[in-house]
N, C-alpha and C positions, 0 to 999 in steps of 0.2 A: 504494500500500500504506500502511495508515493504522496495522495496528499489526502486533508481531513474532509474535503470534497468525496471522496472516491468510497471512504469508510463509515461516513456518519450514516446514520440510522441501522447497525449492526447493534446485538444485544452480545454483552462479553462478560463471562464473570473472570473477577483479577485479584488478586492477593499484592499486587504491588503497593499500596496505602499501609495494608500491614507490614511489609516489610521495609519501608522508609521509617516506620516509627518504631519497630524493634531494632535498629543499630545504635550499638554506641557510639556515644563521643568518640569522635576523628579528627586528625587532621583535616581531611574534606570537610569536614564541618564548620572546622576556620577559615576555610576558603570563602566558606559564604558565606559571613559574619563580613570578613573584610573584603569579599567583592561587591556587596549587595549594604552591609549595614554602615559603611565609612559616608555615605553621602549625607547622613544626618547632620555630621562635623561640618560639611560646605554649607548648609542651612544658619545650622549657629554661625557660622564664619560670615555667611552673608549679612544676617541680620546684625550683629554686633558693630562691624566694619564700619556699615550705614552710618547707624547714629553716632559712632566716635567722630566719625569724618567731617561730621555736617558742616562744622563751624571752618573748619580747611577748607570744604568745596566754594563756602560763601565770601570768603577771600578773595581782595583783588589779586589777582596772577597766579589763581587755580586753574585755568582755563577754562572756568565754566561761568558764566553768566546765570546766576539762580542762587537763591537764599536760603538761610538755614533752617525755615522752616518747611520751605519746600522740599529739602533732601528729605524730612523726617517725618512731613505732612503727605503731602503728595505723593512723591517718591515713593513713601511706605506701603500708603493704600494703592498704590499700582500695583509693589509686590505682592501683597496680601490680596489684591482680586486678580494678579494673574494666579496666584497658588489655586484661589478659589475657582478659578474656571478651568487651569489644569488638569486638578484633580478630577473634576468631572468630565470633562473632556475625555484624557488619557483611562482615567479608570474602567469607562467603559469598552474604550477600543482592549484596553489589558484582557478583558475577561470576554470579547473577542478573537482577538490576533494570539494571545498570548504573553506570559508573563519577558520572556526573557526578550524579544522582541521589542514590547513597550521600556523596559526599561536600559535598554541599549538606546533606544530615540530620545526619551526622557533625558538621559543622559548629557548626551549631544547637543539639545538646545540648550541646556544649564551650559554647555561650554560654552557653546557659541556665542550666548545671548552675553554672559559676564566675561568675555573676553572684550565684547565689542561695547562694551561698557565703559572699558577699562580705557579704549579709544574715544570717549564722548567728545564734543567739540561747540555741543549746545546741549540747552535743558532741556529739547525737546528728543534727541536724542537720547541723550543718560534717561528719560523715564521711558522713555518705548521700551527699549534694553532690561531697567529694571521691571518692567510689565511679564515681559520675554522672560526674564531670568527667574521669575517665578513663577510663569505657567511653566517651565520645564521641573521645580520643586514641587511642584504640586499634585504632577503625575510621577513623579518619583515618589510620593507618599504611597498611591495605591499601587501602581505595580510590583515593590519594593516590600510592603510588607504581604501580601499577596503572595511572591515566590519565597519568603522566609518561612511563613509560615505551614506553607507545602513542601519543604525542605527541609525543616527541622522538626527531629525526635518528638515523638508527644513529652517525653519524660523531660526534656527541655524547653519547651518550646517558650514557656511564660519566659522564665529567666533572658533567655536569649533574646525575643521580643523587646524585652526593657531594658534590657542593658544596650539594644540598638536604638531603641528609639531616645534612652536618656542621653546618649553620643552628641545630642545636640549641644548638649554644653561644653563638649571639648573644643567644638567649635568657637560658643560665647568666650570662653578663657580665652583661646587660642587670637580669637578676631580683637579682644579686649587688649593684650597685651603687643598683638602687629602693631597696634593704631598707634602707638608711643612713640617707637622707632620710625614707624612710615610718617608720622608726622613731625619731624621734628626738623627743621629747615636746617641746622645742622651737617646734616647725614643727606637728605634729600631734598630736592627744589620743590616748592611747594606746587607745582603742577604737575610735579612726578609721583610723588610719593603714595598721595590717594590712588593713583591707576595700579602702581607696583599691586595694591591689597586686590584691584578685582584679576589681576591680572595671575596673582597666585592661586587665587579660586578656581582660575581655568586650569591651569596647568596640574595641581591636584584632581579635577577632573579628567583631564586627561591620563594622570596614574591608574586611577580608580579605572576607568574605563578600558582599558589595557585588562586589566584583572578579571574584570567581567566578565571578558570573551570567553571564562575557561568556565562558569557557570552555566548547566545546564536550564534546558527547559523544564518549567514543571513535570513531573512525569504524571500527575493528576489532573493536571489541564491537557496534556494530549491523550490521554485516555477517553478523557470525555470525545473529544473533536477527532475520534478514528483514527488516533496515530497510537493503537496500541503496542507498535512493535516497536517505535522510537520509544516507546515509557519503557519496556522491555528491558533495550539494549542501556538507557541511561541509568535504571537503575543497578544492571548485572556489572557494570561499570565501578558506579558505587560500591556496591556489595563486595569485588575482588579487590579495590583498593582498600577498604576496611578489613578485610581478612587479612591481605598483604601485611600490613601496619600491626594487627594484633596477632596475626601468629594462630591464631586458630578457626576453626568454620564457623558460622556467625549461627545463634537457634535459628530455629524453624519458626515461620511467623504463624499466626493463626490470626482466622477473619479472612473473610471473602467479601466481596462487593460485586453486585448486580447491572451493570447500566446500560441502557440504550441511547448509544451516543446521537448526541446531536452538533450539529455545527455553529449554532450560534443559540440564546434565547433570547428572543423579545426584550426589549423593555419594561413594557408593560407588565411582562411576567413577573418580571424582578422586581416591581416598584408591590405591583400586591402579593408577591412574597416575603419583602422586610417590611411591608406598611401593614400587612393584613394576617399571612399567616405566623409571623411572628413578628406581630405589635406589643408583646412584653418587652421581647429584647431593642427592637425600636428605640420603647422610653427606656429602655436604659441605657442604651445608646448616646439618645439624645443628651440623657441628666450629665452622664459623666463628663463628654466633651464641653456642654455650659459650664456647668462647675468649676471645671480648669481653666477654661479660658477667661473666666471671669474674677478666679483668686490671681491667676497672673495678673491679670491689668490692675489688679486692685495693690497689688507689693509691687511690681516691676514698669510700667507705665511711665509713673512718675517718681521714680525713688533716686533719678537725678535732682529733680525740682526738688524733694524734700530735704534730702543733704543739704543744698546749698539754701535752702529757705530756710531752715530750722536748727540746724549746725554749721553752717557758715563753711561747708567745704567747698573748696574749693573746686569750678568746675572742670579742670582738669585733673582733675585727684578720684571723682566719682571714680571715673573705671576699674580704678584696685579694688572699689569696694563691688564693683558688679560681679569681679572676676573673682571674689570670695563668695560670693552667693551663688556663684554660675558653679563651684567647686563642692558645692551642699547638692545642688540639685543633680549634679551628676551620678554622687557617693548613692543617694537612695536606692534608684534602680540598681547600682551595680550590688551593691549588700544586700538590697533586700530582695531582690529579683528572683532566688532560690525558694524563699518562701512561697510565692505563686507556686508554685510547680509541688511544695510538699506539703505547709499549710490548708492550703485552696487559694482560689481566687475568692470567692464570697466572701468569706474571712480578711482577705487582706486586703481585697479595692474598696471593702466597707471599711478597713480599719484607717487605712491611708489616706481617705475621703477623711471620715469624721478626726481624725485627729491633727491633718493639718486645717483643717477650718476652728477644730477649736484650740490649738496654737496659735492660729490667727488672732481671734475673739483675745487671745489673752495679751499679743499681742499692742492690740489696740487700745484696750486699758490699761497698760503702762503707759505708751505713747498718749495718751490722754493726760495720765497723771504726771508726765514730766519726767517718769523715771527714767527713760531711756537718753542714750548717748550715741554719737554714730556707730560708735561699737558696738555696740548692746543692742542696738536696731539691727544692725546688720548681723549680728548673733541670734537673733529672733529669725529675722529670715531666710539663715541660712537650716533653723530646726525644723521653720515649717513648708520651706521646702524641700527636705530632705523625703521629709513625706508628701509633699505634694506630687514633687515628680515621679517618684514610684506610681501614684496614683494617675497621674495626668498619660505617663505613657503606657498605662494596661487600660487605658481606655480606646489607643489603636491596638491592643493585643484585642481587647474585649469585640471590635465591631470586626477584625478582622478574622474571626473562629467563630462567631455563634451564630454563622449566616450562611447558608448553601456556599457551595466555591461555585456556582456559575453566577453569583453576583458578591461573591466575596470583595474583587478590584473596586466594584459600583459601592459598595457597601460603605467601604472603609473609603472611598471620593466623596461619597455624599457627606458622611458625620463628620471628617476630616473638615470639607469645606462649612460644613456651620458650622462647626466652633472654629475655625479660622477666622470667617465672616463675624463670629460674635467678639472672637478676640483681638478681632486689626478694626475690624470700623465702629460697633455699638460700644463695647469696652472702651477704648479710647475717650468715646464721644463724651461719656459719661467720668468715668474716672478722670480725666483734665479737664473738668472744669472743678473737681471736688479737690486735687491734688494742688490746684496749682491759685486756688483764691489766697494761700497762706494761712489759712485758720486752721488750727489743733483741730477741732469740729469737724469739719469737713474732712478730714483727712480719716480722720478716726471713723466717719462714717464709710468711705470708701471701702478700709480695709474689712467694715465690719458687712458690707455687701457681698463682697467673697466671700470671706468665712460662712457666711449665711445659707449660700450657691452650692460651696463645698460640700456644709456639712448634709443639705437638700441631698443633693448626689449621693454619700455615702449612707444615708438611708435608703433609696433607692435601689442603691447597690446592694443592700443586707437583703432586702424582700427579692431583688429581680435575679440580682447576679446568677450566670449558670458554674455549676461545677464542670468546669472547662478543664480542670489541672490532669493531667496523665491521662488523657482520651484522645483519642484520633477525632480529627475532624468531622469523618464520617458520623461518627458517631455521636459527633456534637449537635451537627444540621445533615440531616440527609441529603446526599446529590438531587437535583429536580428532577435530575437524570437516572434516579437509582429505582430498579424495578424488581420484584419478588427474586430470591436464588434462583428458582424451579424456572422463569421462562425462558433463562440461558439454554440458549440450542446445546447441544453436545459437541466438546471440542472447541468452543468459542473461548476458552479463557485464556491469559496469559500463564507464564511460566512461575514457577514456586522456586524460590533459594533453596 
C-alpha cells in the first residue's frame, strides 16, 4: 500500500498502541523529547526577547521607526493572534496530513518568519513577521504535543508532557539574560544587537529542525489513514533499537485495537465529539486553560510596572527578577511531573490548581498589608508558580489525551487558542488597567482574580479530571474509528513483537 488513498476504509485489528506503551525508557525516547519538545524554549525565547527589547527598538538608530509601546502593544497581540489562528489552522490540517509533516512546516515558518524579523527595516514589516512568527508557534503547539503524546510510554507520558511543555521557561531565563549582552551598546550597535536575538531564534530553529528529520510519523495516525504497514515497519524499528540498547527481548504487549480506517473526519464530526459526546471533559478543558491564563496575567502582566511602582526598581534591573520567577516555574513541572504519572492526574491538577491560587490569595494579603519587599514578592511568586506551572502545563497534557486522536491536533488548537486568546488580549485588557493605576487596591484585586480562576479550575479538576495516568490513549477516548474485535476480516491485523 503506497498511499492512505488506496487503504482507507479496510477494517485491521493491531496490537501496535500496545506495544509503543509497553517499552521502556530509551534513548529513542530522548530523541523525541529533544527533537519534538526543544521548541517550547524558542517560545519562551520569543516572548521574553520582545518585551526586554522594547525600549532598544524605540530608540533613535535602532533602525526601526515605532514605539515602545507598540513592540509590547501591538507587536504582542499580532503574536498572540497569529498563535491563535495557527493553532487552528495547523491543528486541523495535523490531524489531517499528519503529525510529522505538520510539524516539519510549522517549523519552517517559525524560521523563516523570525529570521526575517530579524531583517525588519519598518514597523510594518517587524509586525507582519511577528504575526508570521506566531502563526508558525501556534501550530507547533498542536502538532507537537499530538506526536509526543503518541510516542511516548503511557507509564511516562504525564511527566514527559510537562517537563516539555514547562521548557518554556528555559526559554524566558535564556531570552531574559540574551537581552543584557545584546543590549548593551558597549558590545553591540544599537541597530545590531536586537536583530542578533531574533536572529539566534532562527538559527536554533534551524538545529532543532535538523533533528527532526530522524522523528518518525505517528504510527497511530497512519494506522488510522491505511498506512498500516509504515506503522508496522516504524515501530519494528523502535522495538530492535530498544532491544539493541537493553540487551534483552522487550515483553509481549497485550491489547488489540479494532478500526476501520478512514482518510480524513469531518469537522463537524469532531466539533460534536468534544462539544457533545464528551462535554464533561470540554468544561474541563475549558476551566483549566482560563484558570492559567488568567493567574498568569494577574502575577506576570504587570510585575514590571509593580517593581518599579512600589519598590523603586529599577527598570532595567526587573529582568533578574523575571528570570528568578521564570527558574520556579520551570522547577515545578520538572519535580513534580513524576507525580502525574504515579499519584494521578485528578489528584494532582486539582492539587496544583487549588494550591497555587490559594498561595496566590495569601499572597495578596501581604502585599496589601505592606509586608512584602521585592524579594519576598518575588519569593511568593516564585512558590506559586512553582505550582502553577505544573498545573498550567497538564492542562495541554489534559486536552491532549482525553479526546479521540482523530481530533486530538483540533483539540489541543482549539483550548490552546482560548486560553491564548484569554491570556494575550482579555487578560491584559483587564489586568493593566488594575496593575498599572498604582494603588495597593487594585493590585491586590488583580492578583486576587487569579487566584479566584485558579482555585474555580482546581475544583473542576477534583469532580471532572479523568484518570488519565498509566493508560493508553485508546483507552482513554476511543478511536471514532474503532469498531467491535469480531468484525476484523481474518488476516487483517498487523504484526505482534
Amino acid at each position: 500500500m503506497t498511499t492512505a488513498q488506496a487503504e482507507a476504509g479496510r477494517t485491521v485489528t493491531t496490537n501496535i498502541p500496545a506495544r509503543l506503551d509497553r517499552l521502556p525508557w530509551a534513548r529513542w525516547h530522548w530523541t523525541i523529547v529533544i527533537g519534538l519538545g526543544t521548541v517550547w524554549i524558542l517560545d519562551g525565547l520569543e516572548v521574553t526577547v520582545v518585551g526586554n527589547i522594547a525600549g532598544r527598538l524605540s530608540e533613535s538608530g535602532s533602525g526601526l521607526s515605532i514605539t515602545s509601546s507598540q513592540v509590547t502593544g501591538l507587536a504582542a497581540a499580532l503574536y498572540v493572534a497569529g498563535a491563535c489562528v495557527g493553532a487552528l489552522f495547523w491543528g486541523r490540517m495535523t490531524d489531517r496530513f499528519g503529525r510529522k509533516k505538520l510539524f516539519m512546516i510549522t517549523l519552517a515558518v517559525y524560521l523563516a518568519a523570525t529570521a526575517l524579523t530579524a531583517i525588519s527595516f519598518d514597523a510594518w514589516w517587524f509586525f507582519l513577521f511577528r504575526f508570521l512568527t506566531g502563526f508558525g508557534i501556534g501550530g507547533e503547539y498542536a502538532a507537537i504535543n499530538s506526536a509526543i503524546d503518541e510516542l511516548i510510554p503511557a507509564n511516562y507520558r504525564g511527566r514527559v508532557d510537562l517537563m516539555i511543555n514547562g521548557s518554556f521557561w528555559v526559554g524566558a531565563v535564556f531570552g531574559s539574560l540574551l537581552s543584557i549582552p545584546a543590549l548593551n551598546t558597549d558590545l553591540l550597535a544599537a541597530n545590531v544587537g536586537w536583530r542578533l536575538t531574533f536572529a539566534l531564534g532562527a538559527v536554533l530553529a534551524l538545529v532543532i529542525l535538523l533533528v527532526r528529520r530522524h522523528v518518525p510519523e505517528s504510527p497511530r495516525w497512519l494506522l488510522i489513514h491505511g498506512r498500516e504497514q509504515e506503522a508496522e515497519e516504524v515501530v519494528s524499528a523502535i522495538e530492535r533499537e530498544v532491544e539493541r540498547e537493553r540487551g534483552e527481548p522487550l515483553p509481549q504487549p497485550h491489547g488489540e485495537l479494532t478500526i476501520h480506517q478512514r482518510q480524513s473526519v469531518g469537522f463537524l464530526e469532531i466539533a460534536r465529539t468534544v462539544f457533545s459526546d464528551y462535554r464533561k471533559r470540554a468544561v474541563l478543558g475549558f476551566s483549566l486553560f482560563i484558570g492559567q491564563a488568567f493567574l498568569y496575567n494577574a502575577i506576570t502582566f504587570g510585575f514590571g510596572a509593580i517593581l518599579t511602582k512600589f519598590y523603586d526598581i529599577p527598570a532595567d534591573h526587573t529582568g533578574y527578577y523575571f528570570a528568578v520567577i521564570a527558574v520556579g516555574n520551570f522547577m515545578g513541572p520538572l519535580l513534580l511531573g513524576k507525580l502525574f504519572d504515579t499519584v494521578g492526574r485528578r489528584v494532582m491538577i486539582s492539587s496544583t490548581y487549588l494550591l497555587s491560587g490559594l498561595l496566590l490569595f495569601g499572597t495578596a494579603w501581604l502585599f496589601d498589608r505592606g509586608s512584602l519587599s521585592a524579594g519576598t514578592l518575588t519569593a511568593c511568586w516564585c512558590a506559586v508558580l512553582f505550582f502553577a506551572s505544573a498545573g498550567a502545563s497538564s492542562a495541554y497534557l489534559t486536552v491532549s489525551e482525553i479526546f479521540p486522536m482523530e481530533t486530538r491536533a483540533m483539540s489541543i488548537a482549539f483550548f490552546y487558542a482560548l486560553g491564548t486568546a484569554a491570556g494575550g488580549i482579555s487578560g491584559p485588557l483587564l489586568f493593566a488597567d488594575l496593575t498599572g493605576t498604582g494603588r495597593v487596591g487594585d493590585t491586590v484585586l488583580a492578583f486576587q482574580i487569579g487566584a479566584g480562576l485558579m482555585c474555580a479550575a482546581g475544583l473542576v479538576a477534583a469532580a471532572l479530571a479523568v484518570r488519565a495516568e498509566r493508560r493508553s490513549l485508546e483507552d482513554i477516548a476511543k478511536p471514532l474509528t474503532a469498531v467491535p474485535a469480531q468484525a476484523a476480516p481474518a488476516g487483517s491485523g498487523t504484526g505482534a513483537a
